[in-house]
N, CA, C and O of each residue as an XYZ file, in Angstrom:
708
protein
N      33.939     96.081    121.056
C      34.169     97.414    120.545
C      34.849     98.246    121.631
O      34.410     98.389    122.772
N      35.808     98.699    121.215
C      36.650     99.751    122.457
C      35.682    101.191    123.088
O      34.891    101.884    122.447
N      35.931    101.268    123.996
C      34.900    102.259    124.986
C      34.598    103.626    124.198
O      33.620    104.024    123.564
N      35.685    104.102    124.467
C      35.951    105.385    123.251
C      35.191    105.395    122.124
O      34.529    106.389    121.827
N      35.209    104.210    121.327
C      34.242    104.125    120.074
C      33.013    104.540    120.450
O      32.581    105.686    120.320
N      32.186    103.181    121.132
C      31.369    103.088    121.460
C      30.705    104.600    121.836
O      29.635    105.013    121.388
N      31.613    105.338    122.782
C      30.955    106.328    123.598
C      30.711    107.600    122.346
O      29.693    108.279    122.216
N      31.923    107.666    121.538
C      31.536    108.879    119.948
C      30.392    108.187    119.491
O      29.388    108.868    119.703
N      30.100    106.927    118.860
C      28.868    106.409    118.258
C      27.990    106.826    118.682
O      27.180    107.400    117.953
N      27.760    106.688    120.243
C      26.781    106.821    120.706
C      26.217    108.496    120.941
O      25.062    108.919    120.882
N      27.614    109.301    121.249
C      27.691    110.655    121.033
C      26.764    111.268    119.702
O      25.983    112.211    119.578
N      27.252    110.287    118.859
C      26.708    111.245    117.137
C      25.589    110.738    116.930
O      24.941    111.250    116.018
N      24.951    109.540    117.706
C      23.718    109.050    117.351
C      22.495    110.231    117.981
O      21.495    110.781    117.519
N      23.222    110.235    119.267
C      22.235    111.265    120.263
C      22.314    112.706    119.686
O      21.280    113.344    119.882
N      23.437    113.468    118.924
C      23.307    114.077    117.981
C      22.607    114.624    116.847
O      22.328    115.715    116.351
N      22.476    113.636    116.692
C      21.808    113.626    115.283
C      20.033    113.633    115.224
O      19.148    114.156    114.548
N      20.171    112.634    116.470
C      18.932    112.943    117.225
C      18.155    113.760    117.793
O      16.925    113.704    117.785
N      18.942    114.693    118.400
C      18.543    116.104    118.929
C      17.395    116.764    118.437
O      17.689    117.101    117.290
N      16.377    117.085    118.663
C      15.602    118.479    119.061
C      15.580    119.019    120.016
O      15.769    118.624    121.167
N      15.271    120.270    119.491
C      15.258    121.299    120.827
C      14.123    122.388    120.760
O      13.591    122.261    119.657
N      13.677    123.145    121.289
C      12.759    124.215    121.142
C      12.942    124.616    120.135
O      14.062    124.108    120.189
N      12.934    125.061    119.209
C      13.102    126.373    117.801
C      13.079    127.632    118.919
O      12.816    127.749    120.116
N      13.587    128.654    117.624
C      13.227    129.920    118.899
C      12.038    130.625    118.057
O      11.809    130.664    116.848
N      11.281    131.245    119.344
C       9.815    132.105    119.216
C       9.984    132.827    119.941
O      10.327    132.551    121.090
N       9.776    134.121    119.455
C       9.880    135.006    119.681
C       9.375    135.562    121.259
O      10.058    136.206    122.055
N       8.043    135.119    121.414
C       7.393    135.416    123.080
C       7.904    134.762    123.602
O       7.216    134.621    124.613
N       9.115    133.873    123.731
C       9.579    133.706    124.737
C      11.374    133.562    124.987
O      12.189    132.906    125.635
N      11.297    134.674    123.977
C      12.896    135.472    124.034
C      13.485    135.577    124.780
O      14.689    135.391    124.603
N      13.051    135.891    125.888
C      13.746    135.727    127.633
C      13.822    135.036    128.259
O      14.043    135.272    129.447
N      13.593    133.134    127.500
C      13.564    132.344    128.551
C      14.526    131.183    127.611
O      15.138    130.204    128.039
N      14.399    131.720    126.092
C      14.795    131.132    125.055
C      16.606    130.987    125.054
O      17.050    132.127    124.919
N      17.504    130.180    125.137
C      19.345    130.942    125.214
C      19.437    130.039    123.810
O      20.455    129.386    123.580
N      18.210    130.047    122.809
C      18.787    129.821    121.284
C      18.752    131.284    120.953
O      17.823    131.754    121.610
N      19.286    132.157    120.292
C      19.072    133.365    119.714
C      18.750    133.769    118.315
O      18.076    134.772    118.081
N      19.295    132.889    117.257
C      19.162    132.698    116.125
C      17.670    132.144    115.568
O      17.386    130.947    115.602
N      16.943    132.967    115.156
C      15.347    132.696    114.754
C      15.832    132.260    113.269
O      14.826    132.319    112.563
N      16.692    131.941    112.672
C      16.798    131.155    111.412
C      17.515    129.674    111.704
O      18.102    129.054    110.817
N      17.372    129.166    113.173
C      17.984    127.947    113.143
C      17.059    126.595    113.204
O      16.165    126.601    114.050
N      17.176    125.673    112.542
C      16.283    124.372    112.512
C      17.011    123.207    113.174
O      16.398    122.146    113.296
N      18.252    123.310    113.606
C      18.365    122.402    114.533
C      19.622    122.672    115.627
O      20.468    123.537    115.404
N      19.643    121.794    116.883
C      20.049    122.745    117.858
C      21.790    123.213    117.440
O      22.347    124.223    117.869
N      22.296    122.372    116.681
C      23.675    122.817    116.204
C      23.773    124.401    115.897
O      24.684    125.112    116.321
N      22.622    124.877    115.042
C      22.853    125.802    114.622
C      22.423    127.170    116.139
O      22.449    128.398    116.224
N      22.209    126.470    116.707
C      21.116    127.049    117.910
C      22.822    128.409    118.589
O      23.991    128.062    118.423
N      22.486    129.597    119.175
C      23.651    130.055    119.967
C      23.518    131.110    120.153
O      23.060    131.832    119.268
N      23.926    131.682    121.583
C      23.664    132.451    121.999
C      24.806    133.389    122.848
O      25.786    132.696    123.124
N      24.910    134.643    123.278
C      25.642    135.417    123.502
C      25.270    136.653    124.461
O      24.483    137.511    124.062
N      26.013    136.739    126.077
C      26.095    137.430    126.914
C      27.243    138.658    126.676
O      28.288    138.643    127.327
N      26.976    139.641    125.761
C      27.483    140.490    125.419
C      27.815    141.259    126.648
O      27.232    141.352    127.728
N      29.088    141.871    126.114
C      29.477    142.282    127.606
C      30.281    141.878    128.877
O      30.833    142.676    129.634
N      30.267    140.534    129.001
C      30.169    139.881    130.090
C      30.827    139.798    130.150
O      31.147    139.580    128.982
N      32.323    139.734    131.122
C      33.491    139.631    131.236
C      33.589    138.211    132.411
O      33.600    138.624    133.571
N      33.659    136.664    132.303
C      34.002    135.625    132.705
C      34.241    135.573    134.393
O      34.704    136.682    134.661
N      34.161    134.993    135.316
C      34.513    135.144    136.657
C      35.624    134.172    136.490
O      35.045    133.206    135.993
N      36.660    133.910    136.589
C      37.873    132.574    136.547
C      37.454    131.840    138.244
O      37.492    132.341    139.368
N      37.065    130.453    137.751
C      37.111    129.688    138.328
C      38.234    129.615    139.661
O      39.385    129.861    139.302
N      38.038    129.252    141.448
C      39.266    128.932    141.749
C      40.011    127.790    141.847
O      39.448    126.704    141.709
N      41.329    127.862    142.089
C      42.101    126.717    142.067
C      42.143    125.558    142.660
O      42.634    124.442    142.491
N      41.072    126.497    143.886
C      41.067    125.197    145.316
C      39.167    125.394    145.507
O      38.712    126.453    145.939
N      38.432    124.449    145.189
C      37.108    124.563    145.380
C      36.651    124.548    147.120
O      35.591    124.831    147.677
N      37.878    124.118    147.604
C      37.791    123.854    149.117
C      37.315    124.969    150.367
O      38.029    125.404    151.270
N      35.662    125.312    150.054
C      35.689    126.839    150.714
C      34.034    126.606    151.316
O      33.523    125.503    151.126
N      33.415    127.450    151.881
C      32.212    127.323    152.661
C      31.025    127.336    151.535
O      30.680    128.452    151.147
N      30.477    126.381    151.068
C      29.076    126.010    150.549
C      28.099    125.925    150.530
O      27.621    125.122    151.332
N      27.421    126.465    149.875
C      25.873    126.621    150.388
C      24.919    126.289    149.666
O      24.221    127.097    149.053
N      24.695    124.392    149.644
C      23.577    124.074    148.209
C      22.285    124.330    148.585
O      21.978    124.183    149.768
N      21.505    124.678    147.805
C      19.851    125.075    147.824
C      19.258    124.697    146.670
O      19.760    124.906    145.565
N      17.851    123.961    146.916
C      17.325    124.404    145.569
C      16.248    125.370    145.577
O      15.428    125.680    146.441
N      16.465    125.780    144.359
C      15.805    127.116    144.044
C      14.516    127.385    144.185
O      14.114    128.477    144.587
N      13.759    126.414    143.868
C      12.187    126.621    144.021
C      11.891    126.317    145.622
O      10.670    126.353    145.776
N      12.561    126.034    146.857
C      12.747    125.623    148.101
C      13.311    126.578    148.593
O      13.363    126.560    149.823
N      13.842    127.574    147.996
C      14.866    128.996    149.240
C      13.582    129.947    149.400
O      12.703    130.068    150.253
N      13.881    130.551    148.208
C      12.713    132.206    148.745
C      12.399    132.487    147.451
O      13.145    132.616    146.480
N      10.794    132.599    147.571
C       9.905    133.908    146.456
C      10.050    134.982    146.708
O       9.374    135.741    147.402
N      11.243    135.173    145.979
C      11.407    136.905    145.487
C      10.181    137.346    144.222
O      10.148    138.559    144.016
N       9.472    136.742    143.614
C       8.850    137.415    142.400
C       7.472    136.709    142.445
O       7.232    135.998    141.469
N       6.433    136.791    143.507
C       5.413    135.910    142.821
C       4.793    135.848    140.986
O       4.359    134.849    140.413
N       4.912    136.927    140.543
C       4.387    136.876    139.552
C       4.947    135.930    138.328
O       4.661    135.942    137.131
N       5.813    135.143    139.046
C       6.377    133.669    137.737
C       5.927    132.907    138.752
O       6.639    131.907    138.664
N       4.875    132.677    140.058
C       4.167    131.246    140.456
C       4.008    129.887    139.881
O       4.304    128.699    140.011
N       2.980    131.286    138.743
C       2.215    129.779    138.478
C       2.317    130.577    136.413
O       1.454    131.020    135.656
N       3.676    130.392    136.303
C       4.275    130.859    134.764
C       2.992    129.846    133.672
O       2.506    130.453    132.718
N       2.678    128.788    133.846
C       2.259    127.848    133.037
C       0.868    127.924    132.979
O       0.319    127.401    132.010
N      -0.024    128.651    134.106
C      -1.247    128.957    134.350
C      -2.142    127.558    134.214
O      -3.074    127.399    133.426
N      -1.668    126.638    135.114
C      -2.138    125.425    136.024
C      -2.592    125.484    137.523
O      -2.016    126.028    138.466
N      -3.256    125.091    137.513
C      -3.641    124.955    139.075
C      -3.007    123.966    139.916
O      -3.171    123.782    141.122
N      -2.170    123.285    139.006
C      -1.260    122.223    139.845
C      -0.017    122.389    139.649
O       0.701    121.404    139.474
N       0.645    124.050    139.636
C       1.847    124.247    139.682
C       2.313    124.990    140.602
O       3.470    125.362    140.403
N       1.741    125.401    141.700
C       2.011    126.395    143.088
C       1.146    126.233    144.187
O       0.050    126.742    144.418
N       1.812    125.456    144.805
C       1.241    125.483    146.586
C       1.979    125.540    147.447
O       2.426    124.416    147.673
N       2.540    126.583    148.356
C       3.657    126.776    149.223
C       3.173    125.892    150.243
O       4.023    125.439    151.010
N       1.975    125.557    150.404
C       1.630    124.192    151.742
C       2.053    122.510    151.304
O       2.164    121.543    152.057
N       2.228    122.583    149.848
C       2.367    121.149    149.179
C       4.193    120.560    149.221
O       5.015    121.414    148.891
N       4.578    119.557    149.505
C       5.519    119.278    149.288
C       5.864    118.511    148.129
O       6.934    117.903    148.100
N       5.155    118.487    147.284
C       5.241    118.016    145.929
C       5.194    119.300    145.059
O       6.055    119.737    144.295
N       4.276    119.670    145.290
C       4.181    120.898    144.129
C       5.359    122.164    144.116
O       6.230    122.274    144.978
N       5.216    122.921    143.158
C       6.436    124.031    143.003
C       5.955    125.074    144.872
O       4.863    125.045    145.438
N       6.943    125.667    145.228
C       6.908    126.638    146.321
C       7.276    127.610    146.117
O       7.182    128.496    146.967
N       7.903    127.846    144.776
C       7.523    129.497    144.265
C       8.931    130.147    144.346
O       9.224    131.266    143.925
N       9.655    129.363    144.885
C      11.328    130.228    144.827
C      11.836    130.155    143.466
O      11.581    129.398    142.530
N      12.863    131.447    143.647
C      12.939    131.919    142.052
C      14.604    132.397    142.419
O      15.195    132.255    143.489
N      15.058    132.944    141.265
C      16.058    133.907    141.309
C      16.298    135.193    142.150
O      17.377    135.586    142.593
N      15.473    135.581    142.238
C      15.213    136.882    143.007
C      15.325    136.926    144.363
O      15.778    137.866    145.016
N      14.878    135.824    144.801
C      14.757    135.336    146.233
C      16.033    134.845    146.798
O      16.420    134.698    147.957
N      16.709    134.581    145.356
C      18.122    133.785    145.574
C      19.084    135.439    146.094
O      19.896    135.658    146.993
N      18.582    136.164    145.202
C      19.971    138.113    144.825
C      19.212    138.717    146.398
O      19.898    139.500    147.054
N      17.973    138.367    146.878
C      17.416    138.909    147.798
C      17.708    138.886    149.321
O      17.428    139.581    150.297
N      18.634    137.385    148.968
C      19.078    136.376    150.346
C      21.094    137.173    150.361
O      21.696    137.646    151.326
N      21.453    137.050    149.288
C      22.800    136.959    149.039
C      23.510    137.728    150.491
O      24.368    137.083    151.093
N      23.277    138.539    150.793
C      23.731    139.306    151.734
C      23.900    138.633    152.892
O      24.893    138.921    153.560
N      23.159    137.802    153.283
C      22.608    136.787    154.401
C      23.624    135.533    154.237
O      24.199    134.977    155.172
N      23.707    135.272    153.163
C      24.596    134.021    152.970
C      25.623    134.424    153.112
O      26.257    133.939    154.049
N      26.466    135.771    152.052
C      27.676    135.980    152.885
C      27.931    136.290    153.666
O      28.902    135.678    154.111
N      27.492    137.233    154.405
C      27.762    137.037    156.035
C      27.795    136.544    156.592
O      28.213    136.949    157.676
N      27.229    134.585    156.386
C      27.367    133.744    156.892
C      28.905    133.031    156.326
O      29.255    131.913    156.704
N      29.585    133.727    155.540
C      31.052    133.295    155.384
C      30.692    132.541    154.404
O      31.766    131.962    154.238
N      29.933    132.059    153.548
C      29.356    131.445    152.382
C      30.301    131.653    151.153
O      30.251    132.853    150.883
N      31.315    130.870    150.112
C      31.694    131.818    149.415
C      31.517    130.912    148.067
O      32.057    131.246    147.013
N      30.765    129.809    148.182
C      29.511    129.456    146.772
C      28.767    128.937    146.908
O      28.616    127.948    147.625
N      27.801    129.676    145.981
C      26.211    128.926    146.182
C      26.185    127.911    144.908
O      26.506    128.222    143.761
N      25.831    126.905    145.254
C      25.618    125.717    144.629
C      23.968    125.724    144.267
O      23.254    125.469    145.236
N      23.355    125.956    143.132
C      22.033    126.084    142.777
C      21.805    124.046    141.939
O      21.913    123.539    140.822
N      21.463    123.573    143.344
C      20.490    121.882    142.311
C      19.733    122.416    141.769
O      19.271    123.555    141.834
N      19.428    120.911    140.709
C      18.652    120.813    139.939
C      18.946    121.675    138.500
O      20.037    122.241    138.428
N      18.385    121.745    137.816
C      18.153    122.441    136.318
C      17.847    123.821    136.168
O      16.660    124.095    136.350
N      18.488    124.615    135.927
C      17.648    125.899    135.289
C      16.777    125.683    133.850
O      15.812    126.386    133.551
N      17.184    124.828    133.205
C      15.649    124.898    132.209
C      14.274    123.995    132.417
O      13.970    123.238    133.339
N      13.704    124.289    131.456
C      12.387    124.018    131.821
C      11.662    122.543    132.232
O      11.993    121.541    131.599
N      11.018    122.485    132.930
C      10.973    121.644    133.791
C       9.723    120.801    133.741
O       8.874    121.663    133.966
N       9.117    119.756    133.602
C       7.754    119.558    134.227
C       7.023    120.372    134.944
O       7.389    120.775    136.048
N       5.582    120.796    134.222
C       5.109    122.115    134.770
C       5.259    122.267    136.585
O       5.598    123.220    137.287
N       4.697    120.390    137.031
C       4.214    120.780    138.589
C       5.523    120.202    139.490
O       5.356    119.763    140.628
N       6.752    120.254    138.881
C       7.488    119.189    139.616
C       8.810    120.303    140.134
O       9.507    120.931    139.338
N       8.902    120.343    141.177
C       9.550    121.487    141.874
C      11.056    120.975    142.237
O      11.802    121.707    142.888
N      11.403    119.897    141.863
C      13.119    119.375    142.165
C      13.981    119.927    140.724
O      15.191    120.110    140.593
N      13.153    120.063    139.980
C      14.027    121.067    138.238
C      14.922    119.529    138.084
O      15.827    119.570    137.251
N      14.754    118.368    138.727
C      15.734    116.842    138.049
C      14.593    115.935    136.414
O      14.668    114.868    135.804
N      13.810    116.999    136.365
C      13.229    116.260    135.357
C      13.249    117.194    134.281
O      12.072    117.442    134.021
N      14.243    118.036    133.291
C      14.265    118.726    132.623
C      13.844    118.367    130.942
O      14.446    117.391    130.492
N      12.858    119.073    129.969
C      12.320    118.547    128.860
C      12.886    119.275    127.999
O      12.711    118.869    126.850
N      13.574    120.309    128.109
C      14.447    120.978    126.674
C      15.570    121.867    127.736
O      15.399    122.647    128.673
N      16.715    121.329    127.082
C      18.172    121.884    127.679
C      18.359    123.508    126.843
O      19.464    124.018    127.027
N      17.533    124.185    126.107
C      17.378    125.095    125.274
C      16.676    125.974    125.988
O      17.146    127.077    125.709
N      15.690    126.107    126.860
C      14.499    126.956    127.518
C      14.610    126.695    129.147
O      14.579    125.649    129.795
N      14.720    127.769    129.453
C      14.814    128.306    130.658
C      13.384    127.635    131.345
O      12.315    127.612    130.735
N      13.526    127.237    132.367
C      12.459    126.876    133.375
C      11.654    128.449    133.662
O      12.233    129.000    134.599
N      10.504    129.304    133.126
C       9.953    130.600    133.494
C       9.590    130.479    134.936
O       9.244    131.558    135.418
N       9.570    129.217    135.961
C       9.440    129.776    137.624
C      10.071    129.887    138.210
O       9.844    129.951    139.418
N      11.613    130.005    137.513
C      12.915    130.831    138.365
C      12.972    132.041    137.958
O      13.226    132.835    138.863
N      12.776    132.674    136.514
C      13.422    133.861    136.040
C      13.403    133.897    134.392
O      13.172    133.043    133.537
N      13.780    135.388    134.352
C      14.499    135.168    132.735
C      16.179    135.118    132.724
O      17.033    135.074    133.609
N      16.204    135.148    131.256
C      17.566    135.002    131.157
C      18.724    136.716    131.919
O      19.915    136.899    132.171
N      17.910    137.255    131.971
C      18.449    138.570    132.393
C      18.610    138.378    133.738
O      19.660    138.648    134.321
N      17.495    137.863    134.345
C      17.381    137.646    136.268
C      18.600    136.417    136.333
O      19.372    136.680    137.255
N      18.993    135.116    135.586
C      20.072    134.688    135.739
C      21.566    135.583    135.400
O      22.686    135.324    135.841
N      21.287    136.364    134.756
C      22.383    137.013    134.608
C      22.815    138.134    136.241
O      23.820    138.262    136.940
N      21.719    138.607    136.243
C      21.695    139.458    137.509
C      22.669    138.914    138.632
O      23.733    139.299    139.118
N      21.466    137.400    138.898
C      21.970    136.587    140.209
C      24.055    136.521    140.032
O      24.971    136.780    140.812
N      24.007    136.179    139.008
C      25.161    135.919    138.515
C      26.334    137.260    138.919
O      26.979    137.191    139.965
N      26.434    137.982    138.330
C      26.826    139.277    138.583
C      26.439    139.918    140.472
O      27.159    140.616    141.187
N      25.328    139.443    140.713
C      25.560    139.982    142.278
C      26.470    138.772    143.188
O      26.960    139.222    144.223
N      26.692    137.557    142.956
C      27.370    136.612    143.623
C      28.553    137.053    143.399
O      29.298    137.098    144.378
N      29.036    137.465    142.201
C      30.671    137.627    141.646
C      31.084    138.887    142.314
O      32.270    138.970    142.633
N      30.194    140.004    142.606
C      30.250    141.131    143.365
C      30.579    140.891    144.730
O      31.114    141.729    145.456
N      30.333    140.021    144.990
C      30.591    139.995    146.343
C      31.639    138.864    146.756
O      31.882    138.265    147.803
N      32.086    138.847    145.618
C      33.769    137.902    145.679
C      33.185    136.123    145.953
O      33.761    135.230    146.573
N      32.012    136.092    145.315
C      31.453    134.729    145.780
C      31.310    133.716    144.743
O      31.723    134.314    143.750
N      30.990    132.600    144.388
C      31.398    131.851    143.502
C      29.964    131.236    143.193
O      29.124    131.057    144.075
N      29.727    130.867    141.567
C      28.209    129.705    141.702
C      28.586    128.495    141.052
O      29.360    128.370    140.103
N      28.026    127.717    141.600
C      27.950    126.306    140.858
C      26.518    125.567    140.188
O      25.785    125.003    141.001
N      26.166    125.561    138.938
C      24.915    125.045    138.829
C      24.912    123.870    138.737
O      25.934    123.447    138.196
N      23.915    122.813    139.149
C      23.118    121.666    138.789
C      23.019    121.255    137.592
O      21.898    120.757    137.485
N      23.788    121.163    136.254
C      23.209    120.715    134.908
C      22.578    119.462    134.593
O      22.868    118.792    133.603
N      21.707    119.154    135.453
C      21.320    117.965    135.320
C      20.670    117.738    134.110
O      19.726    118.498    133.890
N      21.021    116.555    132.923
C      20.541    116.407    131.826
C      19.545    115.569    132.292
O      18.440    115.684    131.761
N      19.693    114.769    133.151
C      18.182    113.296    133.198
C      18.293    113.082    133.854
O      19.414    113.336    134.295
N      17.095    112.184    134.988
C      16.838    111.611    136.242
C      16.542    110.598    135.893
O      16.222    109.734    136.709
């Protein structure tokens, strides 16, 4: 069977296959389905009103700065321990989450560019994650925001203060480990 085939087949099988979160309402801010009448993720979509695009540059060839997020800085304790486990926050554990978030990321920014920094490369996943597993490479719905980085507004923030300062982001979309 020619590659191409193979790879659409396999495309529409995983398709078709799909679930994803539904959206609920309490967790609207972590949710980027928007449509509360959708039953499957096709119909799923969402919209940053407002937002006017940063254009990519031509030459990626510039000073980099990868981090992962739950490993830089707690800007917000109060998304610790989002899942209310006792085995999801220990800043002494190197397995467990360490509590860095978004905030910690808009909190640092100043620091990085002055270090001539001009993109931050965020590993791993922004959605949701295995409650206790702090690398975000094990992601369980590509639909829901991981709640121990942020909401969808605090990614927007981070977003908008990097572009402010003439700086560039790159995320991690890691689908599977």
């Amino acid at each position: 069977m020619d590659r191409s085939i193979l790879s659409c087949f396999l495309f529409a099988l995983w398709l078709v296959g799909t679930v994803a979160f539904p959206f609920e309402a309490s967790l609207v801010d972590w949710n980027l389905n928007q449509n509360p009448e959708a039953t499957h993720p096709l119909e799923y979509w969402g919209e940053w009103e407002g937002h006017t695009y940063t254009q990519s540059p031509d030459n990626w060839r510039m000073p980099t700065y990868t981090l992962a997020l739950d490993r830089f800085a707690n800007g917000d304790p109060s998304n610790d321990d989002a899942n209310g486990t006792q085995f999801e926050h220990n800043w002494m554990a190197n397995q467990l989450r360490f509590g860095g978030d978004l905030q910690g990321v808009i909190d640092n920014l100043d620091y990085l560019h002055g270090m001539g920094i001009k993109t931050v490369y965020l590993m791993g996943s922004p959605f949701i994650n295995l409650p206790w597993t702090a690398d975000s490479y094990s992601p369980l719905d590509l639909t829901l925001l991981d709640q121990h980085h942020g909401r969808i507004q605090d990614w927007r923030d981070l977003i908008d203060a990097i572009h402010e300062r003439g700086m560039y982001v790159l995320l991690d979309n890691t689908m599977s480990t």
